[in-house]
N, C-alpha and C positions, 0 to 999 in steps of 0.2 A: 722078457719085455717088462719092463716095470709098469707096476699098479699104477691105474689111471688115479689120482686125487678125487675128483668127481665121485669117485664109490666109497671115497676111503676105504681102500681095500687094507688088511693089514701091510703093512713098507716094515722092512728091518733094517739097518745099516750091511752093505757086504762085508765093512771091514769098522770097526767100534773106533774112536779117538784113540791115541796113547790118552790121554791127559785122564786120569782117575775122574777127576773132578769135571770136566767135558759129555764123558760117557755118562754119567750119572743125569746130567742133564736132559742129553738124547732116552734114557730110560725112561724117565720120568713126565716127559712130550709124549711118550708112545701109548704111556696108558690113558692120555687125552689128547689125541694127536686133531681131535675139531680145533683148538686154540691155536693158537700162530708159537711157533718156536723162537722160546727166550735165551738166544744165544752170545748175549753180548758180550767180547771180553773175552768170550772160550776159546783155549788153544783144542782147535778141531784137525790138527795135523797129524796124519797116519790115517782119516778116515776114509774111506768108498760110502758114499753118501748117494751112490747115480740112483736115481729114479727117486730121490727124494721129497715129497711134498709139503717145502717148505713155504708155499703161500701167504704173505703180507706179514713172515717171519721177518726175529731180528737177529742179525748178525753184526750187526756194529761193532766198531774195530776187534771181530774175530778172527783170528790167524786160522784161515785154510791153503796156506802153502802147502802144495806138492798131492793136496788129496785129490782123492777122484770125484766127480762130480757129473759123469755122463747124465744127460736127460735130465740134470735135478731142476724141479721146479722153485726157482724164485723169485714169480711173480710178484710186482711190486712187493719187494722183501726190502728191507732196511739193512745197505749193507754199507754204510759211509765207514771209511777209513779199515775196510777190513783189507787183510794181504791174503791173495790170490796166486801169491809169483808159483808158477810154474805147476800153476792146478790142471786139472785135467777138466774143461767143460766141453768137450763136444755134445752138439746140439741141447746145450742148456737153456733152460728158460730165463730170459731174464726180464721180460716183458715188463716197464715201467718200474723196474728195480732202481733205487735211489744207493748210485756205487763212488757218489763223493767223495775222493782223495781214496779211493781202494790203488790198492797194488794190485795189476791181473800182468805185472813183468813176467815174458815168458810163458802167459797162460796160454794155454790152446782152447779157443773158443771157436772152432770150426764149425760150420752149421748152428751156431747160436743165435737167439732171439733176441733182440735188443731194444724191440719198436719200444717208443718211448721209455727208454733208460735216462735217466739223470748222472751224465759221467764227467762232470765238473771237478776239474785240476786232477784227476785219476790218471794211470800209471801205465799205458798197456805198450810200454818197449818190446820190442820183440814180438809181443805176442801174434800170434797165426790166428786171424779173423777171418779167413777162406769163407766163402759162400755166407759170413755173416748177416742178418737184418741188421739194418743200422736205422731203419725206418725213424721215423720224428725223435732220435734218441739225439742227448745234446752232451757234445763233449766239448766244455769251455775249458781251453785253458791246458786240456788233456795232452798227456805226452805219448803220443805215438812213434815213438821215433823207432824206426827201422821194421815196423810192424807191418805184415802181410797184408793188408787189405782186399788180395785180388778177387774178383766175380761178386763183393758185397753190393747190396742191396741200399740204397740211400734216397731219400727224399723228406723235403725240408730239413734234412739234418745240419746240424748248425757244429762249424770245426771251429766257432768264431775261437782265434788266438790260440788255436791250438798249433802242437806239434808234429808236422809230418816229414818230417826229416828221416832221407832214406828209405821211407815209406813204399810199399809194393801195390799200386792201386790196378792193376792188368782185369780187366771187365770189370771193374766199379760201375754203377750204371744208378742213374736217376738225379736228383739235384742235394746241394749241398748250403750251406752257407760260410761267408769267409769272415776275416782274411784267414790266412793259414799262413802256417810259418813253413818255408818249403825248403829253407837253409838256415845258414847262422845268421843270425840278425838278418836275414829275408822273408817278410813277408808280402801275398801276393793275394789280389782279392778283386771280381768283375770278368771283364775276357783274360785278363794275363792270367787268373788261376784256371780257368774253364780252358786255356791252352794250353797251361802244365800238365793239366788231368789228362787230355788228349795226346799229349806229347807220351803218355805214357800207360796205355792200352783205355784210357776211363772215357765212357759215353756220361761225361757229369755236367749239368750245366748249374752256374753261379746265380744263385737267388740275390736282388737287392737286397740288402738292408735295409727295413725300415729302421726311419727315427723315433725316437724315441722323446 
C-alpha cells in the first residue's frame, strides 16, 4: 500500500524515468520531498511513480506517456499540456489538478478523483473513466470522444462544448452542464441532452446555464 503523504513517510519510485536528466530530478525532490515537485518539461516515460506524493507539484508539459501512476497523488498539481496517452491512473488523485490541454488519450483512470479538476480543451479519447469522480471538475472544450464514462459520478460538472462522441455514459448519475457535442457538428443542451443521457443508461439531469 503506498505511504500516506500526511506522514511523509519515505515514497521511492517502483520504477526510476529512462530520461537521465528526469531521474536526477525525482532524486533530488526526495531529499526534500516537503517542497512541491519541479517537473516541468521532463520526459518522465518508463517511470512507476503509483503512490506518489506529488501535491501542488508541477508537471507542465511533462511527458508521462505509458507510466504508471496507480494511487499517485496530484492534488491540485500543475499539469497543463502534459501527455498522459495511455498511462496507467487507476484511482489517482487528481483532486483540483489544473490538466489544461493534457493528453490522458487512452489513459486509464478507473476509480480516479477528479472533483474540481480544470480539464479545459484536454484530450481523454478513449480513455476508460469507469467509476470516475467527475464532481465540480470542468472540461471545456475537452475531447472525449469514444471514452468510457460508465457508473462516473457528476455534479455541476460543466461538458460546456465539449466532446462526447461515441462516448459510454451506462450509470453516469448526478448533474451536468451543456451543450455537448453528441455527433459531428451535433450538439445538444436542456431536456434533448438530459434524453441522450437517459437514452443511454445515465440518471443525469441538465443544469441551466446562467448568463453571464
Amino acid at each position: 500500500m503506498p505511504e500516506s503523504s500526511s506522514t511523509r513517510e519515505p515514497w521511492r519510485p517502483l520504477a526510476w524515468p529512462a530520461a537521465p536528466e528526469a531521474a536526477e530530478v525525482l532524486r533530488a525532490w526526495l531529499a526534500d520531498p516537503d517542497q512541491p515537485l519541479y517537473a516541468l518539461d521532463q520526459d518522465l516515460r518508463g517511470a512507476d511513480l503509483s503512490g506518489g506524493p506529488f501535491v501542488e507539484s508541477w508537471f507542465t508539459r511533462a511527458d508521462l506517456s505509458d507510466a504508471t501512476l496507480r494511487g499517485t497523488e496530484f492534488w491540485a498539481a500543475h499539469c497543463e499540456g502534459a501527455r498522459f496517452a495511455r498511462a496507467n491512473l487507476v484511482d489517482a488523485d487528481l483532486v483540483k489538478a489544473d490538466v489544461r490541454e493534457a493528453d490522458f488519450a487512452r489513459a486509464r483512470l478507473i476509480g480516479a478523483n477528479l472533483t474540481g479538476a480544470t480539464a479545459h480543451d484536454a484530450v481523454f479519447t478513449e480513455a476508460d473513466l469507469r467509476r470516475a469522480d467527475l464532481t465540480d471538475a470542468t472540461f471545456l472544450r475537452a475531447d472525449l470522444t469514444r471514452a468510457d464514462l460508465s457508473g462516473t459520478a457528476v455534479a455541476t460538472t460543466s461538458f460546456r462544448d465539449a466532446v462526447l462522441v461515441g462516448a459510454t455514459v451506462t450509470g453516469m448519475a448526478g448533474s451536468v452542464l451543456g451543450p455537448v457535442e453528441v455527433g459531428p457538428g451535433r450538439k445538444l443542451d436542456g431536456p434533448e441532452l438530459e434524453r441522450w443521457f437517459g437514452e443511454r443508461g445515465a440518471a443525469v439531469s441538465v443544469l441551466r446555464t446562467q448568463s453571464v
